[in-house]
N, C-alpha and C positions, 0 to 999 in steps of 0.2 A: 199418592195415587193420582193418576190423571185420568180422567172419563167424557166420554161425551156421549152420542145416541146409540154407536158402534161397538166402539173399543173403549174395553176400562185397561189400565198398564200401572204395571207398581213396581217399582225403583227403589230401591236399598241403600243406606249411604255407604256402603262398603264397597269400592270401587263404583260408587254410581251404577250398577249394574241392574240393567231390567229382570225382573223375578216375574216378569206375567205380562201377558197379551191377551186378555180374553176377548175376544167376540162374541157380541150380544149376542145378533138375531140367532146364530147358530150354534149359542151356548158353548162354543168351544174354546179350550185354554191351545194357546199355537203356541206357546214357549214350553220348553223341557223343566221341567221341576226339580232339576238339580239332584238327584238318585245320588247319594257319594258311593252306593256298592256298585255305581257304575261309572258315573261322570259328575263331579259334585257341583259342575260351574251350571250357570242358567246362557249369560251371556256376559261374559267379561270385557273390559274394555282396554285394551291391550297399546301400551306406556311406557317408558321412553323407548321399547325395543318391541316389534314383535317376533315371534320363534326365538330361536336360542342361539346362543351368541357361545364362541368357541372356548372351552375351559370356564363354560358360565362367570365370562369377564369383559368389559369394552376397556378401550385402551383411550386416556385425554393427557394430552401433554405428556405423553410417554409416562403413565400411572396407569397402573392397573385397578379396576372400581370392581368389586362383584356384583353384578346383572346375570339373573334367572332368568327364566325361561319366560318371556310376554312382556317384562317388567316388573314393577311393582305396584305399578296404579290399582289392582283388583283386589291385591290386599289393603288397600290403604282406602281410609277411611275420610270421603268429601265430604264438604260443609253445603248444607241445602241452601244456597245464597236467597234464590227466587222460588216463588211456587203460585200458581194457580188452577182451575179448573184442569186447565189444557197444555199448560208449561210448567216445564221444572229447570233449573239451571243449578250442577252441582258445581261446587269451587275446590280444587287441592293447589295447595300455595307449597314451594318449594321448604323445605325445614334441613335441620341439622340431621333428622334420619334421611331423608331423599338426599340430599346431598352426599352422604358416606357412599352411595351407591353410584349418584349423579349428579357429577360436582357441576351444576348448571341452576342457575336462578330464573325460575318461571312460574307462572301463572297457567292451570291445567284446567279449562271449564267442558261438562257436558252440558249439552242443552236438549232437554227432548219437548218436541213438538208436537201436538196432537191434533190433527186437521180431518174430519170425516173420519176415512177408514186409513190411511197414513199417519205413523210415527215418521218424525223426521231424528235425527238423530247427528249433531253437530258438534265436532270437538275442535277447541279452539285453543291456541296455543301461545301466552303472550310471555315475551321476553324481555325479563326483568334482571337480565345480567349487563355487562360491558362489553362483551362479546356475545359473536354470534353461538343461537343454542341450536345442538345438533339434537334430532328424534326420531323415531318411529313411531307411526300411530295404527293403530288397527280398531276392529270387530271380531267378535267371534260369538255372535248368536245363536242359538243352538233351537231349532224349529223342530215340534213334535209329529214323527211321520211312521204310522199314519194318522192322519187328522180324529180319527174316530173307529170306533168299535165296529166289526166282521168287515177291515181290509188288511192288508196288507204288504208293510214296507214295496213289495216286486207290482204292487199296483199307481205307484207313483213314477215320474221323474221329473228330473230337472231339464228346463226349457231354457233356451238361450235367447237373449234378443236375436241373433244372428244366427244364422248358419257359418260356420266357420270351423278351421284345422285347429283340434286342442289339445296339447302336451300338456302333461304333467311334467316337471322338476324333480326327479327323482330323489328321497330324502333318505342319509344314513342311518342304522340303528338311533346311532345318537342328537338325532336330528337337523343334523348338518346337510348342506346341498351335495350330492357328489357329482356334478357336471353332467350327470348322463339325463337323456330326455325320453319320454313315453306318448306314444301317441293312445288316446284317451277314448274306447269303445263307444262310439254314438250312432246315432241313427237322424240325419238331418241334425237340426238343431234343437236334440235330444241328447239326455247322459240319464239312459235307465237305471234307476238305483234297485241295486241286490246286496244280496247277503257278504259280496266279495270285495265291492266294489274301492275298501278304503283298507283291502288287507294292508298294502304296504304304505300305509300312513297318508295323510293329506292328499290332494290333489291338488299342484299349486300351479297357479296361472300365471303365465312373466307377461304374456305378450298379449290379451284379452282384446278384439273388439269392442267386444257387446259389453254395455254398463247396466244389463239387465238381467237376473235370472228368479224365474218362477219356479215353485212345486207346485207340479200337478198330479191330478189322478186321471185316471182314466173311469172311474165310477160319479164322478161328478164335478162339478166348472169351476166350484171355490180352489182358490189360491194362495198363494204365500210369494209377494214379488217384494226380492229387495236390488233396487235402485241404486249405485254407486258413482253418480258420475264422476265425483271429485278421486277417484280410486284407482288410480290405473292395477291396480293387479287382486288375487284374488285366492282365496284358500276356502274347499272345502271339504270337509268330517267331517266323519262320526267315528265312535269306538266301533270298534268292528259287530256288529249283528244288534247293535242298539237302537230301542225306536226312535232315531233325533237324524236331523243334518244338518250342521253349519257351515252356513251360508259367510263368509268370512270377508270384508272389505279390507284391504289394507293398503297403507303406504310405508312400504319395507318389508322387510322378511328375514330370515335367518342366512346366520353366514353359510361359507361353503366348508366344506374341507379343504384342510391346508394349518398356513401361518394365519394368527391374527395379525388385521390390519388397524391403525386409526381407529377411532369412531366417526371420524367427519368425514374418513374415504372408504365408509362402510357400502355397501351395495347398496344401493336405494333410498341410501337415508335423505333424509329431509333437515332442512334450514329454514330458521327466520330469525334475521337482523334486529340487532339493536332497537329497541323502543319498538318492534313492529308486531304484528299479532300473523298466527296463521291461523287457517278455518276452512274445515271440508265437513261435507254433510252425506247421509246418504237416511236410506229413508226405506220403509219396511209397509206396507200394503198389503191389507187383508181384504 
């Protein structure tokens, strides 16, 4: 557990996955408690792939590997390397089962940060192969909405740093992209959350300005801002009519429909060279 005057947060070593955000002064838990008759996850941290990959397979050297839906890092179980009051640092080191899935030698670290009323949240990627390792890295935090007893999911919504034009990515039954695009009901740099709003699954961001989005209410000024700068894209759910929305960073996404491609000429993926580390942080504000 991490704590300080604000926020207490407690982290699980199964996927390094946060299980709690509590706020002191206001006594409230802001993370989902993980219901499995609804949504069993809290916040998972989403490894070498996020979304789903076509005949849940990536293609290396012309091999087929089986790759689920997010990865595998959320079932797989870090080692607590570092720990103090206000920092935790988890480690997954590459093994004979990660590799059956992803044949790639690497070093997977979280590091969470605790500063006032900011989590920071930092995943770092070091490559400990001969070649270059190909990834996807994401979030998918899932924030309790609404914040407290006699409101109202339709009493919240989400604020944008910006005002700007927002498509959703249209996503098939099976979660695959199908090329068609949605322009996304707002009002300025608003997206009012309802009961409807995630019928037809995610709403996913390609082209995102703003590296900012809050929950608000309209009954009181407390917030929920999480900060992506290192993110360019972004996905968010909830189950349809559940009280949560996540708030989703990512770098990559799921394929499209069609043929599988590569893993290395996948849409969005991400690289880092030989001997080299990568590291993107974003960071959650109560």
């Amino acid at each position: 557990m991490l704590s300080n005057d604000i926020l207490s947060v407690s982290i699980r070593p199964q996927g390094a996955e946060l299980t709690s955000v509590f706020h002191k002064p206001s006594g409230t838990e802001h993370l989902w408690q993980g219901d499995p008759a609804v949504w069993g996850w809290h916040a998972p941290n989403l490894f070498p792939v996020v979304g789903g990959c076509l005949n849940n397979q990536i293609w290396v050297d012309g091999q087929a590997y089986p790759m689920g839906r997010h990865g595998f890092t959320r079932q797989s179980v870090f080692t607590l390397a570092e720990h103090t009051d206000t920092t935790a640092r988890f480690v997954l080191t590459d093994s004979d089962e990660t590799r059956a899935s992803y044949p790639y030698r690497f070093v997977f670290e979280i590091i969470y940060t605790l500063e006032g009323a900011t989590l920071a949240i930092t995943y770092r990627v070091r490559n400990t192969d001969d070649r270059p390792v190909f990834f996807s890295v994401g979030a998918h935090p899932a924030f309790n909405v609404p914040f407290g007893a006699n409101e109202d999911l339709t009493d919240y919504w989400l604020e944008f740093e910006y005002t700007e034009p927002l498509e959703t990515h249209l996503l098939s039954p099976e979660g695959y992209f199908t090329g068609q695009t949605e322009s996304i009901e707002q009002v300025d740099n608003r997206i009012p959350l309802t009961k409807h709003l995630f019928d037809k699954d995610a709403l996913v961001l390609k082209n995102l300005r703003s590296r900012e989005v809050r929950i608000r209410s309209k009954n009181h000024d407390r917030a929920v801002t999480v900060r992506f700068n290192d993110f360019p894209y972004l996905g968010i759910w909830a189950k349809p009519g559940a009280p949560f929305v996540c708030i989703e960073p990512w770098l990559g996404y799921a394929d499209s429909v069609g043929e599988p491609v590569p893993f290395s000429q996948k849409e969005a993926i991400q690289q880092v060279g030989v001997g080299e580390v990568f590291e993107a942080t974003f960071t959650i504000t109560l």
